[in-house]
N, C-alpha and C positions, 0 to 999 in steps of 0.2 A: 457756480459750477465747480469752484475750486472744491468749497466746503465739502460738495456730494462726492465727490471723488475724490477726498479720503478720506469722508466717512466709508465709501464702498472698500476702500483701501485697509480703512482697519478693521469693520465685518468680516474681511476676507483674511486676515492675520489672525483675529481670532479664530475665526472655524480651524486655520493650521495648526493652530496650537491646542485647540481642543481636542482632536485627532492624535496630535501625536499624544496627551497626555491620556485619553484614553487606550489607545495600544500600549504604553506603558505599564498602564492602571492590569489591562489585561495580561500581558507577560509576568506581570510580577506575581498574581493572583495562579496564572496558570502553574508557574515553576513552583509555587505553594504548593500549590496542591497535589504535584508529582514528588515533592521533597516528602511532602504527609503521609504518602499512601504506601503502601505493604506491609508487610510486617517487620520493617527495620532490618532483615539481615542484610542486604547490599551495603558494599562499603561504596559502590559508585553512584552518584546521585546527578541532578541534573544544575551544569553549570549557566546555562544561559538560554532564554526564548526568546528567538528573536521571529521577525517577518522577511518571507520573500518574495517577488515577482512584482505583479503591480499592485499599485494604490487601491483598489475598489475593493470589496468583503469576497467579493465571488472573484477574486484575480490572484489576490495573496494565500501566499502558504506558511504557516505557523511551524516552525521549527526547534527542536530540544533538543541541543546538546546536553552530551557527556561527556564527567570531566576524569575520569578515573587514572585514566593516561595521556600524560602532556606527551605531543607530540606522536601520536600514534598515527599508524595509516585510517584516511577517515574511512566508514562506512555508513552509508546513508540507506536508511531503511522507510518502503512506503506500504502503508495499507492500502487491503483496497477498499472497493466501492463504498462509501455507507458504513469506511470503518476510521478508527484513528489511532492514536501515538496508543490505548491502550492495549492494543495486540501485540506490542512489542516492549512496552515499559513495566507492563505486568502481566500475571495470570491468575482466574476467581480463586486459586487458592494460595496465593501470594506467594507466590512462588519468583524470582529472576526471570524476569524477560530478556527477550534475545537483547536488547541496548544493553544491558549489564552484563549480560554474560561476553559479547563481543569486546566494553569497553574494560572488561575485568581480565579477556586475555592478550593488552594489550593495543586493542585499536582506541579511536574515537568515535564515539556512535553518535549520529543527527537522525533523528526522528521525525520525521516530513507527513506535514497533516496536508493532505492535497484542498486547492484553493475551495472546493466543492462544501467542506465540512466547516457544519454552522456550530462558532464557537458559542458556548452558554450565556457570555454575555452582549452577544450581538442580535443585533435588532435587524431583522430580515424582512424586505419590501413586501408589502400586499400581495403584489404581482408576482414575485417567485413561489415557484410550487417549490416544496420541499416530502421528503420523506424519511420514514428509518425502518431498518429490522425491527423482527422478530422472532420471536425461535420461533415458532410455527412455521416459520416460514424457510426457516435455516434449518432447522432441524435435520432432517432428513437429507437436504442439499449436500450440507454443508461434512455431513458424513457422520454426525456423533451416533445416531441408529438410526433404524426402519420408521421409526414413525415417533411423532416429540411424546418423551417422556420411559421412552424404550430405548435404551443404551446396548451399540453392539458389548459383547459380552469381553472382546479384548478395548474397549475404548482408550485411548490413551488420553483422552480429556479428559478432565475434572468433572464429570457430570453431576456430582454433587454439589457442584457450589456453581451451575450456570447460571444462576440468578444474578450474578454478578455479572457476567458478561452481557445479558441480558440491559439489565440498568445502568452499564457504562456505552449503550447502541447512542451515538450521537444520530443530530436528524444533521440530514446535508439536501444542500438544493438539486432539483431535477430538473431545471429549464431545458436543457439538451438534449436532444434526442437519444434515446440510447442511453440513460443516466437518470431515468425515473423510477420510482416504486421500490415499494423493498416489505410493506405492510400487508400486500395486495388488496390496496387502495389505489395503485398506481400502475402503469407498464410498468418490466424491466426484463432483463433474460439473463441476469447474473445467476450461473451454472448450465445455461443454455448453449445450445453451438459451439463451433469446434475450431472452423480454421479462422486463423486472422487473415483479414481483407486488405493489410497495408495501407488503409485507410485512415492515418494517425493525425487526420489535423482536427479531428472534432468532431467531421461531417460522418456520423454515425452508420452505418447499413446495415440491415438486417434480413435474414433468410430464418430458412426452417432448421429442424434436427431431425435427428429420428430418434426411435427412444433409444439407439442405444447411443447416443451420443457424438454421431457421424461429425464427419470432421468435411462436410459437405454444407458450407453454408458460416455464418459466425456474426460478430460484431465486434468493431470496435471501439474503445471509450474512449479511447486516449481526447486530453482536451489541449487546444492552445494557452489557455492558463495554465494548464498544471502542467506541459512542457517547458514551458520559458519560468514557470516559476523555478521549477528541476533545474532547469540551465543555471539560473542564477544563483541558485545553492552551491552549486557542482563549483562554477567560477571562484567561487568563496573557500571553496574547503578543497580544491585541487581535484585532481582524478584521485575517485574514490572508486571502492566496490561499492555498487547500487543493488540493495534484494526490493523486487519489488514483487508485492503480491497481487493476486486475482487480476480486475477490472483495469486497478494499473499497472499490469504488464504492459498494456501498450505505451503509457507512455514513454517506462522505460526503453522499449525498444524506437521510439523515435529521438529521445535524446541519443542514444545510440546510433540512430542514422544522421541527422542533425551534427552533433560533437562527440565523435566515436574519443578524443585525445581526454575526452572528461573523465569516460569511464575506465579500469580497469580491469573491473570483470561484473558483466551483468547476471545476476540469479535471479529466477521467474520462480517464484514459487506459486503451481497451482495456476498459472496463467490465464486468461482467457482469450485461446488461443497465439499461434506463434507464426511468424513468417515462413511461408511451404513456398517460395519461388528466389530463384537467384538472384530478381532484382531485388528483392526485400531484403534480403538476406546481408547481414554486417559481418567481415570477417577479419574484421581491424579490434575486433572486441571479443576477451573470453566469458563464455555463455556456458553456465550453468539451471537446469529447468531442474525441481525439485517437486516430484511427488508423495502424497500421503497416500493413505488406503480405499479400497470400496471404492475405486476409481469407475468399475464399470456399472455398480449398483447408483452413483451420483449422476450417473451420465457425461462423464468426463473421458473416455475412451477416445473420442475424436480429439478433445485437446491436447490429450499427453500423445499421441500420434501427430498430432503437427508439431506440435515441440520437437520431438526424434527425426524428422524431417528436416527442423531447422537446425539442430544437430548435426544429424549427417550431410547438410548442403554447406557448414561452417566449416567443417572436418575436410569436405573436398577441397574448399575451396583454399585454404592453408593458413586459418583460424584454428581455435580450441575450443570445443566443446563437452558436457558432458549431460549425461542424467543422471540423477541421484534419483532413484526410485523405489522407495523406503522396503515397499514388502518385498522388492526381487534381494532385498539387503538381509531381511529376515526378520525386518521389524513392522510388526505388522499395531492394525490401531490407527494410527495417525489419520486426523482430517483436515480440512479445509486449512483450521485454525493449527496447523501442525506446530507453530512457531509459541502454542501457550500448550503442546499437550505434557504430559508427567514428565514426558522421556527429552523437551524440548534442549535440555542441554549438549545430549549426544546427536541430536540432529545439528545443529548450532557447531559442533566440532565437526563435524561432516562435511557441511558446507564451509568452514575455513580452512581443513586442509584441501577441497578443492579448491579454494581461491587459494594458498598459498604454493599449490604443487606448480 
């Protein structure tokens, strides 16, 4: 009995140490290959990959720091649905992404791949479904023009070099409700429906639209992994500004309800959907929503209408709010992917002097 039980003792030492020597293996592999990639002009690169939340592939979240400025105010940036660290560490025409340009005017920028996104070298169970984009399928949504391969005539994206954006589309798992498809091989309704349900612990709902984007009905993604993995980033790097985009605006806004003391100031870029009732509503936290263009041609009218709601119910209520709403600005063009278009530097100053005002 002895011998079996520790031999079971040291089987079980080993898989621990295998584990971590893999996640290792993979950190180091990852920060290569963000150190490798654009065309050299940043001077700020990425100092550290590490993991958060829990132990399981579908529970942790993969995180890049930047090291450009010691000591800077952090700011933690998330993609959404089906997307990852490269909407914000680069752009197809290698251009500075928002981490560089945040951590080049002085902040610290963490780059949070949410638990959902399947890293390249991970091995993913039979039984999870998984999915990815496509531009076929983005295209149009997503706002670059009328139909793939037709660029509005002001696009402010690179649409010459979307092949790049294309072949950096990570697959991520869909087991959840509410968090399948992206090929249309799968459900999903990311660009679909308008108001958020306050329903941020995972358990998904879904209602209809209309075409023009009614803010009558919604979904939302927010996951319990990708919360508590947020929480546990946020614990680590102090109250930070959090920009979170699309699918994970919810969950920003439930770490938000959860541990308002984390955040500093939440920015939604592009949301899907935003808190429209006073019980949802956080006013211990300043909220900035961030629109691009061709807002009523994507069918996003009902969302940037519940944003303005959760706006003016923060503003009653003796909170800050704002919207940055690109084309009442003058700047027109900007999509989905607003945070990789030409212009992304002066929207990126836009958004930090509303977090610094």
């Amino acid at each position: 009995m002895k011998e079996n039980y520790f031999n079971k003792l040291k089987d079980e030492s080993t898989k621990i140490v295998l584990t971590v020597f893999f996640l290792s293996i993979v950190s180091v592999a990852a920060l290569m290959a963000l150190q490798a990639s654009g065309d050299g002009s940043t001077e700020s690169s990425v100092e550290e990959v590490f993991f958060v939340g829990g132990e399981g592939p579908q529970e942790r979240a993969e995180v890049y720091k930047f090291s450009d400025s010691e000591g800077g105010d952090p700011v933690v940036m998330v993609p959404g649905l089906g997307l990852d660290e490269y909407i914000y560490t680069d752009t197809p025409d290698d251009r500075d992404g928002w981490a560089q340009i945040f951590d080049e005017k002085g902040y610290t920028s963490y780059v949070y791949n949410p638990p959902n996104i399947v890293d390249s070298n991970e091995t993913v169970d039979d039984s999870v479904s998984t999915s990815q984009w496509s531009l076929g399928r983005a295209w149009s949504k997503w706002g670059f023009g009328p139909q793939q391969g037709e660029a509005y005539d002001d696009s402010k994206y690179p649409v010459s070099q979307i092949q790049e954006l294309e072949d950096n589309f990570p697959q991520y798992t869909s087991t959840r409700s509410g968090q399948g498809g992206a090929s249309g091989q799968s459900s999903r309704t990311e660009g679909q429906g308008g108001q958020f349900d306050g329903n941020l612990s995972g358990q998904s709902q879904q209602s209809g639209r209309s075409s023009q984007g009614s803010a009558q009905g919604g979904m939302s993604f927010g996951s319990e992994a990708s919360t508590e993995a947020l929480i546990d980033l946020l614990e680590r790097t102090g109250p930070a500004t959090v920009i979170v985009h699309s699918a994970e605006g919810a969950t920003g806004f439930e770490v938000a309800r959860q541990r308002p003391e984390l955040i500093e100031t939440l920015v939604a870029v592009e949301p899907v959907g935003c808190p429209e009732t006073e019980s949802q509503v956080f006013s211990g936290t300043e909220f900035v929503a961030v629109y691009g263009d061709y807002v009523q041609e994507r069918g996003q009218t009902g969302r940037k209408q519940a944003c303005e709601t959760t706006i003016d119910l923060i503003n009653e209520n003796g909170g800050e709010a704002e919207m940055i709403s690109l084309p009442d600005m003058g700047i027109e063009g900007n999509s989905h992917l607003l945070m990789q278009g030409e212009n992304n530097q002066e929207i990126a100053e836009k958004v930090m002097s509303e977090v610094q005002s």
